[in-house]
mmCIF file of the N, C-alpha and C atoms, coordinates in Angstrom:
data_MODEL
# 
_entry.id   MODEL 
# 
loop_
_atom_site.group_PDB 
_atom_site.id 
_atom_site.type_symbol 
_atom_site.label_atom_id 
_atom_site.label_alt_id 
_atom_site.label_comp_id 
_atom_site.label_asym_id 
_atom_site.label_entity_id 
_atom_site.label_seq_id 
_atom_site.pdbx_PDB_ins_code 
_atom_site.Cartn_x 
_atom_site.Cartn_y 
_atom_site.Cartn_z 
_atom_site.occupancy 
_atom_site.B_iso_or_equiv 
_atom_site.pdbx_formal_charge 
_atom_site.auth_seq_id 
_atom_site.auth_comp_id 
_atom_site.auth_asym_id 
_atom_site.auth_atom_id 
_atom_site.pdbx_PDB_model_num 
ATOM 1   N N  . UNK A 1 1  ? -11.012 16.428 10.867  1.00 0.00 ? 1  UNK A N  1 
ATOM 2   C CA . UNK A 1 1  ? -10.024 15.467 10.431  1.00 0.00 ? 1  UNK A CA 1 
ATOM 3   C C  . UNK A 1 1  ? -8.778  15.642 11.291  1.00 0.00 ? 1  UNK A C  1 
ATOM 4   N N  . UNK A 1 2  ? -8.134  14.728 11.781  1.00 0.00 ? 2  UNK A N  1 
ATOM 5   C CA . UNK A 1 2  ? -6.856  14.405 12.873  1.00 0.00 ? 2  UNK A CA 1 
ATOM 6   C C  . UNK A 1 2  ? -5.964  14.945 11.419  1.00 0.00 ? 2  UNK A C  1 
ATOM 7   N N  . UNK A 1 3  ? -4.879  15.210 12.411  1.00 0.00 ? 3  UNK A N  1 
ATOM 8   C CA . UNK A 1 3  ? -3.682  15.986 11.588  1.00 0.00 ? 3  UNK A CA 1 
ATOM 9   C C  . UNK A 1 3  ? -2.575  14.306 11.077  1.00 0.00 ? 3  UNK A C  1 
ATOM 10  N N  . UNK A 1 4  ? -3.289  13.455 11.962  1.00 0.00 ? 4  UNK A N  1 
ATOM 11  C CA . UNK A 1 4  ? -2.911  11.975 10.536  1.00 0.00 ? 4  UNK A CA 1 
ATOM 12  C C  . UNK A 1 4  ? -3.575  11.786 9.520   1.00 0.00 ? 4  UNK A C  1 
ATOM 13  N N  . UNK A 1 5  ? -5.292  11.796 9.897   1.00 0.00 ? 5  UNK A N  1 
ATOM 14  C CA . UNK A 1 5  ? -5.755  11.653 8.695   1.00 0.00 ? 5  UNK A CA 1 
ATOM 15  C C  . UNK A 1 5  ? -5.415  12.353 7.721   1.00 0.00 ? 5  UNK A C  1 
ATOM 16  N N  . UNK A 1 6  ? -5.477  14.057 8.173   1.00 0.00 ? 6  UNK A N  1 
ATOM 17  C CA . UNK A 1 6  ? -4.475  14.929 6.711   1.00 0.00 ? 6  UNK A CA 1 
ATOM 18  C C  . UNK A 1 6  ? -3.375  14.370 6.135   1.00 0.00 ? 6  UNK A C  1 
ATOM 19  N N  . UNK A 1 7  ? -2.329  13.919 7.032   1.00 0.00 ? 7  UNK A N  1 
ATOM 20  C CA . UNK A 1 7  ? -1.271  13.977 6.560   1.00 0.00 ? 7  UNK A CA 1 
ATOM 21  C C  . UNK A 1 7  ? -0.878  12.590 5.515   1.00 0.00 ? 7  UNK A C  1 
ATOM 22  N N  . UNK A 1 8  ? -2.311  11.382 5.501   1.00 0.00 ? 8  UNK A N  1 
ATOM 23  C CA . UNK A 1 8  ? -2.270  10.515 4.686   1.00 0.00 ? 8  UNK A CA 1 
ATOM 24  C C  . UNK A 1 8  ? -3.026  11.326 3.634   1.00 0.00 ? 8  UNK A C  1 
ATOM 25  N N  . UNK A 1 9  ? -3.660  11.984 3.949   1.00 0.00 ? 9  UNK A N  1 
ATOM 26  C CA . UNK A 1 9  ? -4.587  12.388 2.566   1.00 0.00 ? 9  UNK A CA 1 
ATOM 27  C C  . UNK A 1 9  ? -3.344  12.938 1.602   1.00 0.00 ? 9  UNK A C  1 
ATOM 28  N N  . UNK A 1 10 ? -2.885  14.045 2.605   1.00 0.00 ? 10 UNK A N  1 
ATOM 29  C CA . UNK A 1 10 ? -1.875  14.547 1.829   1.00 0.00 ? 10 UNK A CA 1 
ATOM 30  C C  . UNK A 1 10 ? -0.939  13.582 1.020   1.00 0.00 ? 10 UNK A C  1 
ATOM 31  N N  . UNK A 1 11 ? -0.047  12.846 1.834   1.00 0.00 ? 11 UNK A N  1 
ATOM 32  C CA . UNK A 1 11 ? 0.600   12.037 1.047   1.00 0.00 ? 11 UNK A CA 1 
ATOM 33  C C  . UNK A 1 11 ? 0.256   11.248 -0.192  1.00 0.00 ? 11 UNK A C  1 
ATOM 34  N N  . UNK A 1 12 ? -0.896  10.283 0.122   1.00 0.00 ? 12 UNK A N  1 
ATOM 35  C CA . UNK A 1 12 ? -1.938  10.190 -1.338  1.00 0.00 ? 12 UNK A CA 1 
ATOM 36  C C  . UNK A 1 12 ? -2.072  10.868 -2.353  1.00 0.00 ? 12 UNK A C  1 
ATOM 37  N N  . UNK A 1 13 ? -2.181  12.299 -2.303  1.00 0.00 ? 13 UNK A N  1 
ATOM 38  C CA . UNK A 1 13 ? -2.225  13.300 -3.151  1.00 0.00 ? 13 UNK A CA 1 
ATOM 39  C C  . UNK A 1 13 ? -1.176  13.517 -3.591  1.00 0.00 ? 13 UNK A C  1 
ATOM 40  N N  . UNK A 1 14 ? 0.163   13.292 -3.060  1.00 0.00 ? 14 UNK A N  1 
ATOM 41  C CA . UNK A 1 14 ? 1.343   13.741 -3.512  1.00 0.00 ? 14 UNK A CA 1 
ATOM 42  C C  . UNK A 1 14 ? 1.956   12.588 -4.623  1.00 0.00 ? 14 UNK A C  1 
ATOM 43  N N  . UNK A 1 15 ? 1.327   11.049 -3.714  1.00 0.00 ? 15 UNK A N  1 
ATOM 44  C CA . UNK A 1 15 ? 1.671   10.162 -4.791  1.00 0.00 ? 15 UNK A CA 1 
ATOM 45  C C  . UNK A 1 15 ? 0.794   10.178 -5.831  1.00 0.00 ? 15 UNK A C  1 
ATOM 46  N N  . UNK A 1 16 ? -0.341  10.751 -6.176  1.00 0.00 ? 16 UNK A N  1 
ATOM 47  C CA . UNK A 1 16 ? -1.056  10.504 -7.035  1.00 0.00 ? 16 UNK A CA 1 
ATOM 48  C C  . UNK A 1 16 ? -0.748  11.200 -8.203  1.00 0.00 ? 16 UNK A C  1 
ATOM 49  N N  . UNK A 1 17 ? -0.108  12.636 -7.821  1.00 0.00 ? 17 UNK A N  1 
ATOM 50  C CA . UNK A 1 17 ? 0.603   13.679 -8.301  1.00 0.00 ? 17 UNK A CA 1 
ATOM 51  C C  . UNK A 1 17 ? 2.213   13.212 -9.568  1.00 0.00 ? 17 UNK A C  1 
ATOM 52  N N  . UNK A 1 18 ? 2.738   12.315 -8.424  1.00 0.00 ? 18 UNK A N  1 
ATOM 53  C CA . UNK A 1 18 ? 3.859   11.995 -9.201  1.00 0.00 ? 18 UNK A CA 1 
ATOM 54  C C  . UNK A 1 18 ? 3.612   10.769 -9.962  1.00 0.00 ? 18 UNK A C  1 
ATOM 55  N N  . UNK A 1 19 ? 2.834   9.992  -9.868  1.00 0.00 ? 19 UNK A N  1 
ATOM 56  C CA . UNK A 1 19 ? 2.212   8.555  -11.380 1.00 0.00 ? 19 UNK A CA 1 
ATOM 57  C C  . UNK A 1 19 ? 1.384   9.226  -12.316 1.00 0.00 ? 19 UNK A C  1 
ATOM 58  N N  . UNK A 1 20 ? 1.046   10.548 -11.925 1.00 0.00 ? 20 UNK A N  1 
ATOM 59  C CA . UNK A 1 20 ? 0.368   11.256 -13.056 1.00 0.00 ? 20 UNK A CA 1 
ATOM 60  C C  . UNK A 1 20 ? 1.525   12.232 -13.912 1.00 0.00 ? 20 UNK A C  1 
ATOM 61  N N  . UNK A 1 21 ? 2.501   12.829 -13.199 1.00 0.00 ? 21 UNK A N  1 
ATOM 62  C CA . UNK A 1 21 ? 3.626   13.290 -13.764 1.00 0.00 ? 21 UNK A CA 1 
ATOM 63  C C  . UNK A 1 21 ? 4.632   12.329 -14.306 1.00 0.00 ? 21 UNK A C  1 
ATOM 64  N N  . UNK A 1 22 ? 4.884   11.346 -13.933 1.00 0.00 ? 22 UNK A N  1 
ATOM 65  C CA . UNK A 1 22 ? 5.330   9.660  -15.076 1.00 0.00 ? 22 UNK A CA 1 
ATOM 66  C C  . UNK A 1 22 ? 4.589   9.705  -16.014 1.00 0.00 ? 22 UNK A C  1 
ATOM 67  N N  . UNK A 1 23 ? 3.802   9.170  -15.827 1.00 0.00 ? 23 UNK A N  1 
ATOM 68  C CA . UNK A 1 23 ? 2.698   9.108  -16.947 1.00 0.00 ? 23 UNK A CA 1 
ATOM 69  C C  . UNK A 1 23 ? 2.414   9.942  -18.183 1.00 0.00 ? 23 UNK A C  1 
ATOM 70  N N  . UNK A 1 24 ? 2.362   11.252 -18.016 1.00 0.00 ? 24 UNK A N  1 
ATOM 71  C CA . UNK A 1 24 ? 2.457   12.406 -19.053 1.00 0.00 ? 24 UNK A CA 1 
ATOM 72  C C  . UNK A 1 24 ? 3.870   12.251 -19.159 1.00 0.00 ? 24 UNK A C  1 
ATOM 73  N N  . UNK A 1 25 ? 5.434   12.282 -18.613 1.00 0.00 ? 25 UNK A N  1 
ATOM 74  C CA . UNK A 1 25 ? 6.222   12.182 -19.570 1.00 0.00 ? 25 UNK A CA 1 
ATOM 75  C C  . UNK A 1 25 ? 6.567   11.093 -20.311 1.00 0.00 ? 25 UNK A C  1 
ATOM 76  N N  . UNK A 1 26 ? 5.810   9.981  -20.163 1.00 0.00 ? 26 UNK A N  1 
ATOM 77  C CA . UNK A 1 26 ? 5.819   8.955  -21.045 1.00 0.00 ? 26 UNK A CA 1 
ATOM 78  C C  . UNK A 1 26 ? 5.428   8.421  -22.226 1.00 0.00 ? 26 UNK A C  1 
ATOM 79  N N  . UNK A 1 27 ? 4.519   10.079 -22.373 1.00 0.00 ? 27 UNK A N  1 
ATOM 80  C CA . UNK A 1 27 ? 4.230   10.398 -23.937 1.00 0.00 ? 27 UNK A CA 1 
ATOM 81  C C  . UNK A 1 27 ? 4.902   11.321 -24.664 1.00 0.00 ? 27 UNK A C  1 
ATOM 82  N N  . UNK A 1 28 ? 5.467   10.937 -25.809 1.00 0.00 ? 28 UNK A N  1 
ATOM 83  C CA . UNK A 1 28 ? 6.089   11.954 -26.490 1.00 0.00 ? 28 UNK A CA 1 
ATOM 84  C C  . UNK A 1 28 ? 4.813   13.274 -26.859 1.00 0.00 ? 28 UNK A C  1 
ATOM 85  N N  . UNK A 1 29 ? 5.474   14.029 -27.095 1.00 0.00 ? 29 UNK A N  1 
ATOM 86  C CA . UNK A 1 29 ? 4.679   15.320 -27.180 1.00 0.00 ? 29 UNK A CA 1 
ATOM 87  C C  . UNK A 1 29 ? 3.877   15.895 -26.000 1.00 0.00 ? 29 UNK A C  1 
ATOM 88  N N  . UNK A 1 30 ? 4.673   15.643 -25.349 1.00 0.00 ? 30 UNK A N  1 
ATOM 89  C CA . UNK A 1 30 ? 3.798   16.220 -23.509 1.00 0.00 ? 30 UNK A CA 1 
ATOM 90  C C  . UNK A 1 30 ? 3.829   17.535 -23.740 1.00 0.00 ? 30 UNK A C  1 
ATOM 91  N N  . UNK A 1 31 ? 2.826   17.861 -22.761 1.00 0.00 ? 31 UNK A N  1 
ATOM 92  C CA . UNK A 1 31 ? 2.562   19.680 -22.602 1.00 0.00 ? 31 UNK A CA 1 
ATOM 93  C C  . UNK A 1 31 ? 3.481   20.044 -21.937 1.00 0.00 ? 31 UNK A C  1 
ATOM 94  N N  . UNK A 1 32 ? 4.636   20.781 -21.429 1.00 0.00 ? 32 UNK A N  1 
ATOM 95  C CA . UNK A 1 32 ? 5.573   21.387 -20.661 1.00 0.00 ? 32 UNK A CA 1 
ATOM 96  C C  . UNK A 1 32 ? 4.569   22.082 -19.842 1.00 0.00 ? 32 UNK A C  1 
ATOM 97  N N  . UNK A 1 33 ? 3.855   23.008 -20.252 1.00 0.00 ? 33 UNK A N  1 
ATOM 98  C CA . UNK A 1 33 ? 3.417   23.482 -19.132 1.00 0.00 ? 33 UNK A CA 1 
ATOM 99  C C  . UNK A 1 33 ? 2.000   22.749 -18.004 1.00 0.00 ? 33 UNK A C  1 
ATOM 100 N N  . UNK A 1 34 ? 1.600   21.897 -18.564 1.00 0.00 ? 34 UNK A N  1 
ATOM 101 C CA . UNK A 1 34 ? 0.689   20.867 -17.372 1.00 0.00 ? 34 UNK A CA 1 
ATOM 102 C C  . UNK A 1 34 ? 1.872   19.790 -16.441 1.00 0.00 ? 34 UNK A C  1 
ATOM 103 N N  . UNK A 1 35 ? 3.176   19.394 -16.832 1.00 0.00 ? 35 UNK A N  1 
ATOM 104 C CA . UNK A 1 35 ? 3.468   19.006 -16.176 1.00 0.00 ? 35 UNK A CA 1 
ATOM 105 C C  . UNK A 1 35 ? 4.280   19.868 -15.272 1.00 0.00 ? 35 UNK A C  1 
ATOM 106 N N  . UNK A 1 36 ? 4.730   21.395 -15.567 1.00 0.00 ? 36 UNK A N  1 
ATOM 107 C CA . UNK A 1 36 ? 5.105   22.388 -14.956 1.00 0.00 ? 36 UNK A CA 1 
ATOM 108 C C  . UNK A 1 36 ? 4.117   22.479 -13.957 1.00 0.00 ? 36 UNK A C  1 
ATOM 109 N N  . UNK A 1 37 ? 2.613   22.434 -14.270 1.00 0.00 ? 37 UNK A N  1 
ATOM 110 C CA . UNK A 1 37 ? 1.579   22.611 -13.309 1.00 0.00 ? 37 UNK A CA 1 
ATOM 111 C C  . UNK A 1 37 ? 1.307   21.577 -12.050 1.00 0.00 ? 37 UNK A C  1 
ATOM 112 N N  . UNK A 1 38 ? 1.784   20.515 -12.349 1.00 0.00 ? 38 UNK A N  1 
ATOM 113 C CA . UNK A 1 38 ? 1.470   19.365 -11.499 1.00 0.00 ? 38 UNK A CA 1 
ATOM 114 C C  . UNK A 1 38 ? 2.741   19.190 -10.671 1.00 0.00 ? 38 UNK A C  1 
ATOM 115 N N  . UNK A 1 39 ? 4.388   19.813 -11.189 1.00 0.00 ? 39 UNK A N  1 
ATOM 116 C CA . UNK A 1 39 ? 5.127   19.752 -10.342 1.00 0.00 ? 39 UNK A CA 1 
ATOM 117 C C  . UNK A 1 39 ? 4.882   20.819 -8.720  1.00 0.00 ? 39 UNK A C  1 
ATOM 118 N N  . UNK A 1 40 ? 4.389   21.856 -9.648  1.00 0.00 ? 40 UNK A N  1 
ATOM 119 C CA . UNK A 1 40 ? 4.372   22.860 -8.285  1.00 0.00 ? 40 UNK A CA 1 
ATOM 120 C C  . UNK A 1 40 ? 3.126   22.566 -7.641  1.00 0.00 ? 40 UNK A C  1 
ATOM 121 N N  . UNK A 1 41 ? 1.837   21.540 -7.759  1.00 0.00 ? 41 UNK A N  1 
ATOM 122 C CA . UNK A 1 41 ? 0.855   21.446 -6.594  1.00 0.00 ? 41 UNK A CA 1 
ATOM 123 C C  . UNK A 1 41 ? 1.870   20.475 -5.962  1.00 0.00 ? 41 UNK A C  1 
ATOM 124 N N  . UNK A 1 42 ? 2.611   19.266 -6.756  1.00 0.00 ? 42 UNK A N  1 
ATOM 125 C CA . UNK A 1 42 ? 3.578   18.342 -5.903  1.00 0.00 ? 42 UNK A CA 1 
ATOM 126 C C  . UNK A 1 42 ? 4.288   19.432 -4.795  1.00 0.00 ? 42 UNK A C  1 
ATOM 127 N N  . UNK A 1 43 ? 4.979   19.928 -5.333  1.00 0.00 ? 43 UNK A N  1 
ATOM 128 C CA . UNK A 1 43 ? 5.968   21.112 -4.536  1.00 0.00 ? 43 UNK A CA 1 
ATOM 129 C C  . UNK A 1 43 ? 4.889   21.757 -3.101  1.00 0.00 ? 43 UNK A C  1 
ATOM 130 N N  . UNK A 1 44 ? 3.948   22.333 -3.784  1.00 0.00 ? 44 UNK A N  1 
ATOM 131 C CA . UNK A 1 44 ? 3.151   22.683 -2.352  1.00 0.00 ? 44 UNK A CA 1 
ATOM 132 C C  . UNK A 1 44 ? 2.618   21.434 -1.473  1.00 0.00 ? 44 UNK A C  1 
ATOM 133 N N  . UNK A 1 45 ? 2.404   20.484 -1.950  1.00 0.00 ? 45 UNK A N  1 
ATOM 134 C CA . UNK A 1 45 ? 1.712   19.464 -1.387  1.00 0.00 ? 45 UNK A CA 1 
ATOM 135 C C  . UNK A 1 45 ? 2.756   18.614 -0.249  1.00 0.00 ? 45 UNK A C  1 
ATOM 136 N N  . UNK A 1 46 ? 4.134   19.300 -1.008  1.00 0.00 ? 46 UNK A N  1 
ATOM 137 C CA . UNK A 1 46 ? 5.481   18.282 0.075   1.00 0.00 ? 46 UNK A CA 1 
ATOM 138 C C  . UNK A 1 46 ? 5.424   19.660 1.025   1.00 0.00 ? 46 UNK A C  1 
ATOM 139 N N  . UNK A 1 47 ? 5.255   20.504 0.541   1.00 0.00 ? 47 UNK A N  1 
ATOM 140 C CA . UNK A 1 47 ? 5.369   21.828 2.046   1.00 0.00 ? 47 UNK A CA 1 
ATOM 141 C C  . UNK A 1 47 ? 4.744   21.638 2.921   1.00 0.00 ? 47 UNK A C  1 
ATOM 142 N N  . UNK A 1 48 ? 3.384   21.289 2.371   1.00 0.00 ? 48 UNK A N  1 
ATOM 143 C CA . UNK A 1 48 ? 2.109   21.036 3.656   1.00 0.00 ? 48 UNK A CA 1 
ATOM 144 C C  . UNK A 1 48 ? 2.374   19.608 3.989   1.00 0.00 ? 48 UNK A C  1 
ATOM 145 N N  . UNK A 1 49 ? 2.861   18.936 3.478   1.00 0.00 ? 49 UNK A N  1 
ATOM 146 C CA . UNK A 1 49 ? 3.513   17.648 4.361   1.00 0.00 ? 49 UNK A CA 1 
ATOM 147 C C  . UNK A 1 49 ? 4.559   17.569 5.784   1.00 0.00 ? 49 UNK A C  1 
ATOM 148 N N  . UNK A 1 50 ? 5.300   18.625 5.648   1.00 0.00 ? 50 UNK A N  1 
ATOM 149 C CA . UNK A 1 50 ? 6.673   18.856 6.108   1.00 0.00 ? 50 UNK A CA 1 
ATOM 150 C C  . UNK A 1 50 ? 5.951   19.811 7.007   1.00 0.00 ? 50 UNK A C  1 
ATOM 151 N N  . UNK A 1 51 ? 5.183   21.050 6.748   1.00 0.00 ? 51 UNK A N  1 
ATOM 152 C CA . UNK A 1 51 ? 4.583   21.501 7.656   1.00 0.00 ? 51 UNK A CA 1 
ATOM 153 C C  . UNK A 1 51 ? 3.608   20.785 8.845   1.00 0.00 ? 51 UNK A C  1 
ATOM 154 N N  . UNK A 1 52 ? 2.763   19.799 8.420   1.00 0.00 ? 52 UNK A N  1 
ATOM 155 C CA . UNK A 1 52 ? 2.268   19.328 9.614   1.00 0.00 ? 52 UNK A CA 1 
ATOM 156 C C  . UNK A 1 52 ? 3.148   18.043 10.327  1.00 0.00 ? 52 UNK A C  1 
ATOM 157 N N  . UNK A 1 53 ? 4.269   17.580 9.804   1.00 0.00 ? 53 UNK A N  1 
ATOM 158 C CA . UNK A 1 53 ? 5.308   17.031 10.728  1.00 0.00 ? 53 UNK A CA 1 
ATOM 159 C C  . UNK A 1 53 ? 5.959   17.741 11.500  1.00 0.00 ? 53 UNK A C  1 
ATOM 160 N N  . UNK A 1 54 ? 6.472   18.816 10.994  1.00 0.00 ? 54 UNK A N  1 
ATOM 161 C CA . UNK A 1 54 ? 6.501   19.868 12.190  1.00 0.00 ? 54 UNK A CA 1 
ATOM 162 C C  . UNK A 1 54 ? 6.511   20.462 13.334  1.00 0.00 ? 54 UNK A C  1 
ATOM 163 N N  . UNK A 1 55 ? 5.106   20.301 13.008  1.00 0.00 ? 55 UNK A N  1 
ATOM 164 C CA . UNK A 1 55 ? 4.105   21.041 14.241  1.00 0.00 ? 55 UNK A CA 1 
ATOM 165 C C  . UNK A 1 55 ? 3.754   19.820 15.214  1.00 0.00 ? 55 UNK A C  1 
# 
């Protein structure tokens, strides 16, 4: 895979990440800690974004 194709995959993943983190707080009674969980793959997922712009 070309380091574009990653870097759309990636991005995809990152947006898919944050309409799924909307989404759970748009229910009352959300889990704190699954959306704690989905912020930090977001969080790694913008590193490895920023990392292969980078390079």
């Amino acid at each position: 895979m070309s380091q574009n194709a990653a870097l759309v995959n990636l991005e995809e993943q990152h947006h898919a990440l944050e309409r799924e983190i909307e989404e759970e707080l748009a229910h009352p009674g959300y889990d704190d800690l699954h959306v704690a969980e989905l912020k930090r793959k977001k969080l790694l997922l913008k590193d490895e974004i920023s990392r292969i712009r980078t390079s």
